[in-house]
PyMOL commands that place a pseudoatom at each C-alpha (Angstrom):
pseudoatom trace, name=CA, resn=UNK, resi=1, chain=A, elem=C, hetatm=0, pos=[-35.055, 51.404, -18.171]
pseudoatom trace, name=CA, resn=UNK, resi=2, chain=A, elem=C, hetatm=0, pos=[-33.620, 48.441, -15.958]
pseudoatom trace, name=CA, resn=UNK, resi=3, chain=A, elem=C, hetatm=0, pos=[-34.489, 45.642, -18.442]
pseudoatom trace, name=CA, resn=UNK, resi=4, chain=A, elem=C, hetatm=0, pos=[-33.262, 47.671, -21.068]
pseudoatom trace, name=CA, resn=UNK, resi=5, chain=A, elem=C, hetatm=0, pos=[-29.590, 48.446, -19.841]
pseudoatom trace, name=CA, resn=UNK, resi=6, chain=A, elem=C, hetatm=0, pos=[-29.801, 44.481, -18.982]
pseudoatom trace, name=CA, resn=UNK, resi=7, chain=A, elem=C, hetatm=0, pos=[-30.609, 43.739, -22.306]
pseudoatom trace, name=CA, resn=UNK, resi=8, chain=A, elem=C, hetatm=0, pos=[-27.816, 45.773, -23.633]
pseudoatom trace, name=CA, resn=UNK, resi=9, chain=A, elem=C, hetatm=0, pos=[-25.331, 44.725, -21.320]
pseudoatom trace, name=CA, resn=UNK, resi=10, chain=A, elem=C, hetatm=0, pos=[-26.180, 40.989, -22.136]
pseudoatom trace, name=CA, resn=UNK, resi=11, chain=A, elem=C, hetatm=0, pos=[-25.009, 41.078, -25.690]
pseudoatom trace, name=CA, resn=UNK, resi=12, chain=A, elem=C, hetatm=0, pos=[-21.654, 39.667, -26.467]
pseudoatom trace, name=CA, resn=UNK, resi=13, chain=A, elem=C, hetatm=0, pos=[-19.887, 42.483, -27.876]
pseudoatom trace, name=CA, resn=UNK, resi=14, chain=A, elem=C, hetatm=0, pos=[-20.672, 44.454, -25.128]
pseudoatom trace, name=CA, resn=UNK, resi=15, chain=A, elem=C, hetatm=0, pos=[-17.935, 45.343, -22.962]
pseudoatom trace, name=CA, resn=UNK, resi=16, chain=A, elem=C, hetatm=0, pos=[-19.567, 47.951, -20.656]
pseudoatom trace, name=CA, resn=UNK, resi=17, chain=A, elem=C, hetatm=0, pos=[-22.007, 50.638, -20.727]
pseudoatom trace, name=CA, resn=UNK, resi=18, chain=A, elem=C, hetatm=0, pos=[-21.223, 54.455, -18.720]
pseudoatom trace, name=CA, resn=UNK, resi=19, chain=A, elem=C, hetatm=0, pos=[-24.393, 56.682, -18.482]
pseudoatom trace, name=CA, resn=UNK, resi=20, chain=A, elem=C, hetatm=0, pos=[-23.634, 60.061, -17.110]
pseudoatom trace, name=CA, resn=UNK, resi=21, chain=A, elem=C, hetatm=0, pos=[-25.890, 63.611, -16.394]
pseudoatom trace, name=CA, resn=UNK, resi=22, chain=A, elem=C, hetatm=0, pos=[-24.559, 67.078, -16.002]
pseudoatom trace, name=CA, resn=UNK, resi=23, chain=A, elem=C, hetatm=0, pos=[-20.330, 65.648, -15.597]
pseudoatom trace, name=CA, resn=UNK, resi=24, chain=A, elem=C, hetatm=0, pos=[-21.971, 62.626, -13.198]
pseudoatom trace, name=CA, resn=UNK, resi=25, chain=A, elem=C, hetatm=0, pos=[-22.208, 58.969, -13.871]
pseudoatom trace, name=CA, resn=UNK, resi=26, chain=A, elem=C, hetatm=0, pos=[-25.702, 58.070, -12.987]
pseudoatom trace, name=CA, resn=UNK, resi=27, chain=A, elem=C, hetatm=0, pos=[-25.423, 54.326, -14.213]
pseudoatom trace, name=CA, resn=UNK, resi=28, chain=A, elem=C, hetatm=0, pos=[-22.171, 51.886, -14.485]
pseudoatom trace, name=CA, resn=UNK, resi=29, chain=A, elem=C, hetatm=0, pos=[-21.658, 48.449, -16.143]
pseudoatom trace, name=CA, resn=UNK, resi=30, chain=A, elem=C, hetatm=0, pos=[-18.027, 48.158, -16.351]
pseudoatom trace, name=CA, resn=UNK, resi=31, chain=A, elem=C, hetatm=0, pos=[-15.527, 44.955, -16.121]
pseudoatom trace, name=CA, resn=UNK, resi=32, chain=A, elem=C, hetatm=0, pos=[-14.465, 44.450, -13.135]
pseudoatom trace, name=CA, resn=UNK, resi=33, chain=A, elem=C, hetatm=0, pos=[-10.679, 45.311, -14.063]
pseudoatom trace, name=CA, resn=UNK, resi=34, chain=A, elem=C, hetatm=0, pos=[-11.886, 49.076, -14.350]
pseudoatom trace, name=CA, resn=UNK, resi=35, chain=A, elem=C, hetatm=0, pos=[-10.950, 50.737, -10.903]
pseudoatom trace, name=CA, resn=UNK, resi=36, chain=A, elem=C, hetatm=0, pos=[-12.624, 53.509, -10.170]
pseudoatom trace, name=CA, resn=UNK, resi=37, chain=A, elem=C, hetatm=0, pos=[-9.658, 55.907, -10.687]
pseudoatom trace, name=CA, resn=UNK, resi=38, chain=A, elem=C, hetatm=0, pos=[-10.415, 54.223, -14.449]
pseudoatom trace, name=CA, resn=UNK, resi=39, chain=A, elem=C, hetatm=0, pos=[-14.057, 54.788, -14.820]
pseudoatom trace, name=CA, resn=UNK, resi=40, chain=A, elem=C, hetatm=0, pos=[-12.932, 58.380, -13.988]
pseudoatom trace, name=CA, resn=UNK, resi=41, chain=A, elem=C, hetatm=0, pos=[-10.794, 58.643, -16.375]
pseudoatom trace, name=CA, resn=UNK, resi=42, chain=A, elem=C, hetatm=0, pos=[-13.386, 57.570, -18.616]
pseudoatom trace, name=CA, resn=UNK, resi=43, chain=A, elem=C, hetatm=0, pos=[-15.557, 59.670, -17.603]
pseudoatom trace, name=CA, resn=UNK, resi=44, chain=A, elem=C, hetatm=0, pos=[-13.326, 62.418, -17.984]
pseudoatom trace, name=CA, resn=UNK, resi=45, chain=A, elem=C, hetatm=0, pos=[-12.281, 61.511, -21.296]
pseudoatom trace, name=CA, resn=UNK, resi=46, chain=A, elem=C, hetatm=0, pos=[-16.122, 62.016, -22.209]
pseudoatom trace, name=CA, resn=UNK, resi=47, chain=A, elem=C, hetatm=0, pos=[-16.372, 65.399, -20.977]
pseudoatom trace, name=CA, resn=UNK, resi=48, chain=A, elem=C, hetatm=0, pos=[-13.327, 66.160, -23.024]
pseudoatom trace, name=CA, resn=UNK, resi=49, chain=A, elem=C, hetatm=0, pos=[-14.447, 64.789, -26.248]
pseudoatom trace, name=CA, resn=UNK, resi=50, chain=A, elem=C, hetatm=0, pos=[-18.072, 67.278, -25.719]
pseudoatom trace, name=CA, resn=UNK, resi=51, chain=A, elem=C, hetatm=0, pos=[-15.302, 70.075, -25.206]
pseudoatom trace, name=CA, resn=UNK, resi=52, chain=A, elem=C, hetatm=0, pos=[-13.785, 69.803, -28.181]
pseudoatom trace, name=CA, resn=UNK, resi=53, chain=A, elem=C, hetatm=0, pos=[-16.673, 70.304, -29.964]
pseudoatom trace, name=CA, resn=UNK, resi=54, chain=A, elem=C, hetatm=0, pos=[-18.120, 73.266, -28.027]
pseudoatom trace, name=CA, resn=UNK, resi=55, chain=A, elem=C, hetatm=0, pos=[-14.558, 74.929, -27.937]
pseudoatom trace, name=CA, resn=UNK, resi=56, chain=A, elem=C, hetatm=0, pos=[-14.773, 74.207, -32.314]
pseudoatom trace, name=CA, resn=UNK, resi=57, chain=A, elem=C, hetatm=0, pos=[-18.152, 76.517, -31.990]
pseudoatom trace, name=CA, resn=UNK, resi=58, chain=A, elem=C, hetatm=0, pos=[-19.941, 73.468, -33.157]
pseudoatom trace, name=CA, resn=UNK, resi=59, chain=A, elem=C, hetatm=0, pos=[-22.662, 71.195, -32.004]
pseudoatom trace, name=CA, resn=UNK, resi=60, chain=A, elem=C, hetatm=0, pos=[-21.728, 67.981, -30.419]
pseudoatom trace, name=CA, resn=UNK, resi=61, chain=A, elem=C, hetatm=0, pos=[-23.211, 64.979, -32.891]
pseudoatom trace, name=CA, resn=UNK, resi=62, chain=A, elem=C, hetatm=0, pos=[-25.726, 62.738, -32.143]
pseudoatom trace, name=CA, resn=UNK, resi=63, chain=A, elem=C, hetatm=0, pos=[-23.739, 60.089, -31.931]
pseudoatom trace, name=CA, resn=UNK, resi=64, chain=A, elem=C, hetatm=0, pos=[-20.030, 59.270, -31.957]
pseudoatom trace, name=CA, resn=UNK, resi=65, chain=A, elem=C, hetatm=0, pos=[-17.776, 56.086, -32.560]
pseudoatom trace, name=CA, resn=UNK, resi=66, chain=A, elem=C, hetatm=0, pos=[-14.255, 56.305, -31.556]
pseudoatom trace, name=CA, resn=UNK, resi=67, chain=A, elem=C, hetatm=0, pos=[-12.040, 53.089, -32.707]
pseudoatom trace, name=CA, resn=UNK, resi=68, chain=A, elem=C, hetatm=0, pos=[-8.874, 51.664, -30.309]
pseudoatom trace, name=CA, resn=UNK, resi=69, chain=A, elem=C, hetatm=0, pos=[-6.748, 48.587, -30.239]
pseudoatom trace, name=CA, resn=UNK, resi=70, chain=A, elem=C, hetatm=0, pos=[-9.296, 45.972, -29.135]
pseudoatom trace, name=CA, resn=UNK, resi=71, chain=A, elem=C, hetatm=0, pos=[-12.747, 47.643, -30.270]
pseudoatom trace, name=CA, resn=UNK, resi=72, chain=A, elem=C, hetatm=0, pos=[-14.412, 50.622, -30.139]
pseudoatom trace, name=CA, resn=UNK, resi=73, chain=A, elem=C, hetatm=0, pos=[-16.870, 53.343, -27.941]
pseudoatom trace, name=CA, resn=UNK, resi=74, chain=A, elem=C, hetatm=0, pos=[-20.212, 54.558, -29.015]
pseudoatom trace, name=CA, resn=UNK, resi=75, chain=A, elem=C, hetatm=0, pos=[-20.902, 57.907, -27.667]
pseudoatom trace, name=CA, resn=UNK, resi=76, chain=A, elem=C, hetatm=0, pos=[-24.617, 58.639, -28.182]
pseudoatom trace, name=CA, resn=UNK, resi=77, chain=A, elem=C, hetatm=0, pos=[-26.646, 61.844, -26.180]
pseudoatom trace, name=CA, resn=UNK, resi=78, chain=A, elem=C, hetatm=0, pos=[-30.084, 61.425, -25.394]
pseudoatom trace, name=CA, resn=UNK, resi=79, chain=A, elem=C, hetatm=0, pos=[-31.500, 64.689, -23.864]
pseudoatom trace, name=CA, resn=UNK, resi=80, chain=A, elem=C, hetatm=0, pos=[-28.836, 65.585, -21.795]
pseudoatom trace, name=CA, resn=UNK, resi=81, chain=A, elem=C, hetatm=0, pos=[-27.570, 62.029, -20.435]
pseudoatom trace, name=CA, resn=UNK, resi=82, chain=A, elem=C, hetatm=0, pos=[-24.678, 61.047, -22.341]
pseudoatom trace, name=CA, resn=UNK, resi=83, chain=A, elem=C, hetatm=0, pos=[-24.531, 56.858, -23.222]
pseudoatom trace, name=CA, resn=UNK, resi=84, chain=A, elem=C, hetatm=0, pos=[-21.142, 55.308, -23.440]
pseudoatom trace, name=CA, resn=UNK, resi=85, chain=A, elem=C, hetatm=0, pos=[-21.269, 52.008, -24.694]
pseudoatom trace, name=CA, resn=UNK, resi=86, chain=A, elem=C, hetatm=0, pos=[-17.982, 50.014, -24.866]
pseudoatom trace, name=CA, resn=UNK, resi=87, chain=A, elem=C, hetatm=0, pos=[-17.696, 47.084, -27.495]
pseudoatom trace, name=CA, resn=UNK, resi=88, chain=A, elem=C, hetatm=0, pos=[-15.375, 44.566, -28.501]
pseudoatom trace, name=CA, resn=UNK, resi=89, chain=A, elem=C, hetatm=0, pos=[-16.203, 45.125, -32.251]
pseudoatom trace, name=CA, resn=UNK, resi=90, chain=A, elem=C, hetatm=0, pos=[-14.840, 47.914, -34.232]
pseudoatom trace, name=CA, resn=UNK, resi=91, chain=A, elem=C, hetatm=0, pos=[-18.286, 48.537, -35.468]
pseudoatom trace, name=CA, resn=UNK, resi=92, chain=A, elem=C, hetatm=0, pos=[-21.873, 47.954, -33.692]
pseudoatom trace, name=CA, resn=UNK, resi=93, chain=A, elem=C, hetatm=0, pos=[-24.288, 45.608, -34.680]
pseudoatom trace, name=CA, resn=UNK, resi=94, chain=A, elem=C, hetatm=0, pos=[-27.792, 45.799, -35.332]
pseudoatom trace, name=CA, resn=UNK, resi=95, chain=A, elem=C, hetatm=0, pos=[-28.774, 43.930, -32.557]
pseudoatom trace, name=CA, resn=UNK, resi=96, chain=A, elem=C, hetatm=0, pos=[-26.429, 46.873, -30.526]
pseudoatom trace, name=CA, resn=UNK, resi=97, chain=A, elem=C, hetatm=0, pos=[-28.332, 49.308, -32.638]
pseudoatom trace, name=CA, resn=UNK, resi=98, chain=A, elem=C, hetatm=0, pos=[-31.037, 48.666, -31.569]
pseudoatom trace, name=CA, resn=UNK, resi=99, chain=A, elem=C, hetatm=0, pos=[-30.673, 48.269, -27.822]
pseudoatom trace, name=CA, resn=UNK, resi=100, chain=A, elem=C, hetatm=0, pos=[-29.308, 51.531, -28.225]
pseudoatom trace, name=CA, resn=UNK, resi=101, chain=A, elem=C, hetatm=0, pos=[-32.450, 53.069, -29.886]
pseudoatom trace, name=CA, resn=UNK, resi=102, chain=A, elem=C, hetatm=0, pos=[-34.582, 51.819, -27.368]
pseudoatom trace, name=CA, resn=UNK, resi=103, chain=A, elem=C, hetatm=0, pos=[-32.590, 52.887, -24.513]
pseudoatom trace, name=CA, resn=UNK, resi=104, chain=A, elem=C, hetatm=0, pos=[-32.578, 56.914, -25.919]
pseudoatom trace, name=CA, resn=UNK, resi=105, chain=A, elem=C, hetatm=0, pos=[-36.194, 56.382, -26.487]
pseudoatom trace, name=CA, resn=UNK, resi=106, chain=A, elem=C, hetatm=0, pos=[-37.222, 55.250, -22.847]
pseudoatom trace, name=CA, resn=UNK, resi=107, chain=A, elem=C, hetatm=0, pos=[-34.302, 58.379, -21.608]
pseudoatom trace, name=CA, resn=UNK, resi=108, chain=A, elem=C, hetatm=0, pos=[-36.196, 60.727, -24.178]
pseudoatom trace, name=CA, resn=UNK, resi=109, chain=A, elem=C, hetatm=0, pos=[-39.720, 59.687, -22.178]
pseudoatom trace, name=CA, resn=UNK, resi=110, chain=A, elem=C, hetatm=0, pos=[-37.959, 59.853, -18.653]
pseudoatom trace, name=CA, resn=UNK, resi=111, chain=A, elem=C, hetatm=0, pos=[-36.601, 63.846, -19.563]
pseudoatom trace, name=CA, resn=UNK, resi=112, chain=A, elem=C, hetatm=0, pos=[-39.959, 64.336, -20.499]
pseudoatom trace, name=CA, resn=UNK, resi=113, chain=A, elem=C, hetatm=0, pos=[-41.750, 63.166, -17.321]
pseudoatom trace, name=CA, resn=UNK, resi=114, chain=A, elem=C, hetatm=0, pos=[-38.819, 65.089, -15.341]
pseudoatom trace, name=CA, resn=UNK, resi=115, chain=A, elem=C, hetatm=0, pos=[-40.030, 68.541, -17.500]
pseudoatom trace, name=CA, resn=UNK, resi=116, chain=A, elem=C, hetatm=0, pos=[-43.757, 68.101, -16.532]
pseudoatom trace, name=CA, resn=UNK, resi=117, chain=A, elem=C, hetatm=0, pos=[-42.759, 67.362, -12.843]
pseudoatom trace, name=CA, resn=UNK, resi=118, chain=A, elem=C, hetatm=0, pos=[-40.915, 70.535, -12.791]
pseudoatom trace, name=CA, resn=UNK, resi=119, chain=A, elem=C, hetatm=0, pos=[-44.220, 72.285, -14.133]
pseudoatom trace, name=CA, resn=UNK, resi=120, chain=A, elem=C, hetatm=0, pos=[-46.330, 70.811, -11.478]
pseudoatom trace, name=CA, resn=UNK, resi=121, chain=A, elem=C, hetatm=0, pos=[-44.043, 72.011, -8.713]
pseudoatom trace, name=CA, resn=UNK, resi=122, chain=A, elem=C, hetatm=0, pos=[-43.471, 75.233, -10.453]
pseudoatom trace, name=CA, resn=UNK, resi=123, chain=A, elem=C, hetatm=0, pos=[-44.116, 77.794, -6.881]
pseudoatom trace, name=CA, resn=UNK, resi=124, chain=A, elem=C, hetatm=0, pos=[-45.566, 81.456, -7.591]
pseudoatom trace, name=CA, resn=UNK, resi=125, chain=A, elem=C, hetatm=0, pos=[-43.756, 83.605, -5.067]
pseudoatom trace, name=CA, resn=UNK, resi=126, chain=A, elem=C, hetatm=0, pos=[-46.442, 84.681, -2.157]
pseudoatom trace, name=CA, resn=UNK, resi=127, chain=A, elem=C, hetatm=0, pos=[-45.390, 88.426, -2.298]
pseudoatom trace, name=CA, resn=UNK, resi=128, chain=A, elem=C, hetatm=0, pos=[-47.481, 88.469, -5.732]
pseudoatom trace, name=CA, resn=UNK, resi=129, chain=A, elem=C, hetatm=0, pos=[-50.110, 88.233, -3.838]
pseudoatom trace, name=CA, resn=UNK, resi=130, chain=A, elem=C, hetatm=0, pos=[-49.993, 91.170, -2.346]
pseudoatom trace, name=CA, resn=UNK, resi=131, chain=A, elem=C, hetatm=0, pos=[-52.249, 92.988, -5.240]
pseudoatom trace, name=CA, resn=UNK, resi=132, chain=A, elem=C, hetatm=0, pos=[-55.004, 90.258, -3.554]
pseudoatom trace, name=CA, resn=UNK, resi=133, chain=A, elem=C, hetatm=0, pos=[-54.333, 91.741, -0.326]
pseudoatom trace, name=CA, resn=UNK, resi=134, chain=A, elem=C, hetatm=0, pos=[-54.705, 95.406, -1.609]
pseudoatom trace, name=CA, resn=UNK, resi=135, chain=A, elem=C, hetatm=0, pos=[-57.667, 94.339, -3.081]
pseudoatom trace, name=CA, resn=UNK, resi=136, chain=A, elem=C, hetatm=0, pos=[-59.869, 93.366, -0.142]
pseudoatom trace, name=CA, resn=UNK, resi=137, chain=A, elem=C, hetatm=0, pos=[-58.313, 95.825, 2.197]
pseudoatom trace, name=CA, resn=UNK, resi=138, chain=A, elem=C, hetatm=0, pos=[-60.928, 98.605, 0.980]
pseudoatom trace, name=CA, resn=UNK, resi=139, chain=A, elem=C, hetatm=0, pos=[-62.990, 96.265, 2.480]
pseudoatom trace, name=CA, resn=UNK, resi=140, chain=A, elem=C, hetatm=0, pos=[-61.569, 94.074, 5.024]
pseudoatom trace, name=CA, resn=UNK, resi=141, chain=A, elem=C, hetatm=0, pos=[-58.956, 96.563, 6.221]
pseudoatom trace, name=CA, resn=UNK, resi=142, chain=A, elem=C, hetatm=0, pos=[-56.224, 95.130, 7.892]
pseudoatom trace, name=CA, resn=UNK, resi=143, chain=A, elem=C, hetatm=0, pos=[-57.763, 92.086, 8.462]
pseudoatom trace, name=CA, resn=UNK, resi=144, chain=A, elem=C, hetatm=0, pos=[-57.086, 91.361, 4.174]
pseudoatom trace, name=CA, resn=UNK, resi=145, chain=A, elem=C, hetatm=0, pos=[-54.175, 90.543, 5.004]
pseudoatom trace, name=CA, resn=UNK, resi=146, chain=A, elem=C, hetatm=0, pos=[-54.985, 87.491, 7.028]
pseudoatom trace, name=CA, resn=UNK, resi=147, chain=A, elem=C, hetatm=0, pos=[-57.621, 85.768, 4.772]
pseudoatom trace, name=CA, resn=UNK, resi=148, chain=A, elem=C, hetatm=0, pos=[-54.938, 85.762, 2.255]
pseudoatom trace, name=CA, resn=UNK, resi=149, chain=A, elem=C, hetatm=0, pos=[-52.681, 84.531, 4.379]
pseudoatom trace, name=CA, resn=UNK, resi=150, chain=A, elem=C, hetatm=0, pos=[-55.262, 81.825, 5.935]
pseudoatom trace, name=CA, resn=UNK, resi=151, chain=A, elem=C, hetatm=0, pos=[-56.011, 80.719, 2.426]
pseudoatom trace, name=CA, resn=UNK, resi=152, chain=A, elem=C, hetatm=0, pos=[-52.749, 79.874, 1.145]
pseudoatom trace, name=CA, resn=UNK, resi=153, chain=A, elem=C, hetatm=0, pos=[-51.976, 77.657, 4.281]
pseudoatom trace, name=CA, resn=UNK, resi=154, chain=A, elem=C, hetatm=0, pos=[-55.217, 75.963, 3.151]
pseudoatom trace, name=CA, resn=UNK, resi=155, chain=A, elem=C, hetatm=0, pos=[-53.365, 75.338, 0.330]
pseudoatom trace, name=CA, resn=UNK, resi=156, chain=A, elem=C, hetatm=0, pos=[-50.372, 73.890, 1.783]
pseudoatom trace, name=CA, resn=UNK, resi=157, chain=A, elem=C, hetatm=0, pos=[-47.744, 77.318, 0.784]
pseudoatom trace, name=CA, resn=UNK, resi=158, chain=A, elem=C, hetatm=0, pos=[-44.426, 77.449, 2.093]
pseudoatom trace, name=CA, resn=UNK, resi=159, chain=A, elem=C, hetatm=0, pos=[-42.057, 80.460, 2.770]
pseudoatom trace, name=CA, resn=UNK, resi=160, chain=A, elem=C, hetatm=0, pos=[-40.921, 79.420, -1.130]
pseudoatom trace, name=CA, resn=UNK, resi=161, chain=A, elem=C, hetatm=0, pos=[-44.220, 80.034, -2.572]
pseudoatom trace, name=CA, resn=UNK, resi=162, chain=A, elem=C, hetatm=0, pos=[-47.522, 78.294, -3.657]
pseudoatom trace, name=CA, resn=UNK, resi=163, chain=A, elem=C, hetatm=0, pos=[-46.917, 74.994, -6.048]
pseudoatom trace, name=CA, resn=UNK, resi=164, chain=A, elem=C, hetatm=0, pos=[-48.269, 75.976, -8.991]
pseudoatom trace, name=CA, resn=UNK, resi=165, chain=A, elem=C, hetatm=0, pos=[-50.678, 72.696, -8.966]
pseudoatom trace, name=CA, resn=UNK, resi=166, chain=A, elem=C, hetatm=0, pos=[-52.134, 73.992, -5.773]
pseudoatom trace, name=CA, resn=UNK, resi=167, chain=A, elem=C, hetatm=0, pos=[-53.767, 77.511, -7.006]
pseudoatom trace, name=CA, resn=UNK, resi=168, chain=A, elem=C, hetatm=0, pos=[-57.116, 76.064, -7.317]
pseudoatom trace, name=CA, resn=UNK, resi=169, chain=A, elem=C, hetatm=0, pos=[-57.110, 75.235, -3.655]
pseudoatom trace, name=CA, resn=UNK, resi=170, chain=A, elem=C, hetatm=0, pos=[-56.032, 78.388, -2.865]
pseudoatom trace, name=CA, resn=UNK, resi=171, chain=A, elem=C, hetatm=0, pos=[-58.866, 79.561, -4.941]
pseudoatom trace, name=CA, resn=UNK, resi=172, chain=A, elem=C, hetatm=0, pos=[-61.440, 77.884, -3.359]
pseudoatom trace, name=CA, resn=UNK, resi=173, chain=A, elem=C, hetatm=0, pos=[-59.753, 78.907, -0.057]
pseudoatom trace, name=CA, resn=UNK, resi=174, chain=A, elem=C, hetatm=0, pos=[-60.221, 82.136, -0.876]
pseudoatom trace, name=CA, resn=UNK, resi=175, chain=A, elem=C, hetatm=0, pos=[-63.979, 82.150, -1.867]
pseudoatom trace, name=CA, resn=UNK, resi=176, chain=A, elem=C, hetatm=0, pos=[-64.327, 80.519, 1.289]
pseudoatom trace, name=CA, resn=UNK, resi=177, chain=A, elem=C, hetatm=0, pos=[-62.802, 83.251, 3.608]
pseudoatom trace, name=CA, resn=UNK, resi=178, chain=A, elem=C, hetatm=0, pos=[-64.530, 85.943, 1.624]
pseudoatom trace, name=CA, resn=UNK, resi=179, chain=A, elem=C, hetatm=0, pos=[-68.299, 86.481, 2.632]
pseudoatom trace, name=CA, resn=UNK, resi=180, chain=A, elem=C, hetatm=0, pos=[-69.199, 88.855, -0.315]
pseudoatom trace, name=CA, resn=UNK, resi=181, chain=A, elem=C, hetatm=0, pos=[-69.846, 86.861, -3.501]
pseudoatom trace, name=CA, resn=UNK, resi=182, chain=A, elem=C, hetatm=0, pos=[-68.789, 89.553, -6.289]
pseudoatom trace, name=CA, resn=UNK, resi=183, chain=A, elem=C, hetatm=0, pos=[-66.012, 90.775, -4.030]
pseudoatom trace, name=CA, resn=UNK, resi=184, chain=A, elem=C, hetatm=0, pos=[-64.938, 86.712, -3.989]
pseudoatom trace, name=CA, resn=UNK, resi=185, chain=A, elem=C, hetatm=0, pos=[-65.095, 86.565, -7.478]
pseudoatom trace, name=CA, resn=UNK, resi=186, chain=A, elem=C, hetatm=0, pos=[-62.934, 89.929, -8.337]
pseudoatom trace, name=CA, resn=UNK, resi=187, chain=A, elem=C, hetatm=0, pos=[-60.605, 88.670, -5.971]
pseudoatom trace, name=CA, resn=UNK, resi=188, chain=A, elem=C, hetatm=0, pos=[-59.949, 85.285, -7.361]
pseudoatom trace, name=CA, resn=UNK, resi=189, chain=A, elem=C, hetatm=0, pos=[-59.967, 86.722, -11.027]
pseudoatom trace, name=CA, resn=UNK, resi=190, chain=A, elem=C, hetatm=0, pos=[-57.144, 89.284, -9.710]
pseudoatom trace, name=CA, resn=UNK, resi=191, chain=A, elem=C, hetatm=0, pos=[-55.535, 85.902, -8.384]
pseudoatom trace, name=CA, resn=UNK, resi=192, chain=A, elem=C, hetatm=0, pos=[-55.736, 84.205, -11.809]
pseudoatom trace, name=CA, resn=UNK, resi=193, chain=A, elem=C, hetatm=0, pos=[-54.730, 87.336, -13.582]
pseudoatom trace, name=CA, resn=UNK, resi=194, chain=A, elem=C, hetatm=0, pos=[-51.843, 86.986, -11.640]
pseudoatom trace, name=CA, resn=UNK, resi=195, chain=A, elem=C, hetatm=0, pos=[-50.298, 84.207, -12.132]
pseudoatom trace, name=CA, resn=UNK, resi=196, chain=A, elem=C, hetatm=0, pos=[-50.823, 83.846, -15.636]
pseudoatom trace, name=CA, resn=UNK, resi=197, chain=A, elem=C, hetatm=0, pos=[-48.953, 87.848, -15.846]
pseudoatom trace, name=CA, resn=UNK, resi=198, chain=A, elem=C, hetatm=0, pos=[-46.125, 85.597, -14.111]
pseudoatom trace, name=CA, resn=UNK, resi=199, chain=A, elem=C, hetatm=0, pos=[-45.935, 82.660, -16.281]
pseudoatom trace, name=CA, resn=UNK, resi=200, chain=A, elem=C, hetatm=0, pos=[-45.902, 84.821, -19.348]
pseudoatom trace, name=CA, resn=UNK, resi=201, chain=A, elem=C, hetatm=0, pos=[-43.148, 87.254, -18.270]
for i in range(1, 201): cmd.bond("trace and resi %d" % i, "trace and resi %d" % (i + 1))
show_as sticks, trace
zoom trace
């Protein structure tokens, strides 16, 4: 996304780009006469414009151009970053265009990466498996309690729960600890059972 912003910044009628995320600036390419009490000011004046819309009851556009004395701001969203793009022109160019194109497109594949991160650390709270524990105590008694406990350490847990990405080494954890085949399997299909209850709630 570097070369990108670069290559956008680089153009002539390019003044300075603003990038913000949930009210923060995340990236800044201003002139140097913008103090930072500016670039807030900016920033603010951002928020206000997506404000106006919500307060309307209507969507904010895809993409807005605002006009003032010397040129003109693009406004364009890109799954929840906001792009300001500040230019000398009163209207963009194609060659802006299509900087700007390219940089939604690599911030579209970025939010995407970030959603399928979150999945992978997704964490299944540990007192779910308490039905696992219930199940072997008929035959383990209170030592049920432990093998459970033993097998998600194998498979790293924390007090905030198992990573989603990790159940299969619990799993095979769990066959490990338990010296009955069948029993093994009931228990891990109990463990499957759920955490797919969970993700479907």
């Amino acid at each position: 996304m570097k070369n990108l912003l670069t290559s956008l910044v680089k153009l002539d009628e390019v003044s300075g780009v603003l990038i913000c995320r949930e009210g923060r600036a995340v990236y800044t390419n201003l002139p140097d006469f913008y103090a930072p009490e500016l670039q807030e000011a900016l920033q603010q004046s951002l928020e206000e414009m997506l404000s106006a819309f919500r307060s309307n009851g209507q969507d904010h556009p895809h993409e807005v151009v605002s006009f003032y004395e010397r040129g003109s701001l693009i406004l364009r969203e890109a799954h929840g970053f906001y792009i300001l793009v500040i230019l000398r022109t009163i209207s963009p160019s194609p060659l802006v265009s299509v900087a700007l194109n390219a940089l939604a497109l690599k911030i579209e594949k970025l939010a995407k990466r970030e959603k399928q991160l979150e999945r992978t650390q997704e964490l299944i709270p540990l007192v779910l498996f308490n039905e696992v524990v219930k199940l072997l105590t008929t035959h383990y008694g209170p030592a049920a309690k432990l093998i459970v406990k033993k097998a998600l350490k194998s498979a790293e847990a924390t007090e905030k729960g198992l990573p989603l990405s990790h159940l299969s080494l619990f799993l095979k954890a769990l066959k490990q600890e338990i010296d009955d085949p069948r029993l093994a399997q009931i228990a891990i299909n109990k463990a499957k059972e759920i955490v797919r209850l969970r993700r479907t709630s």
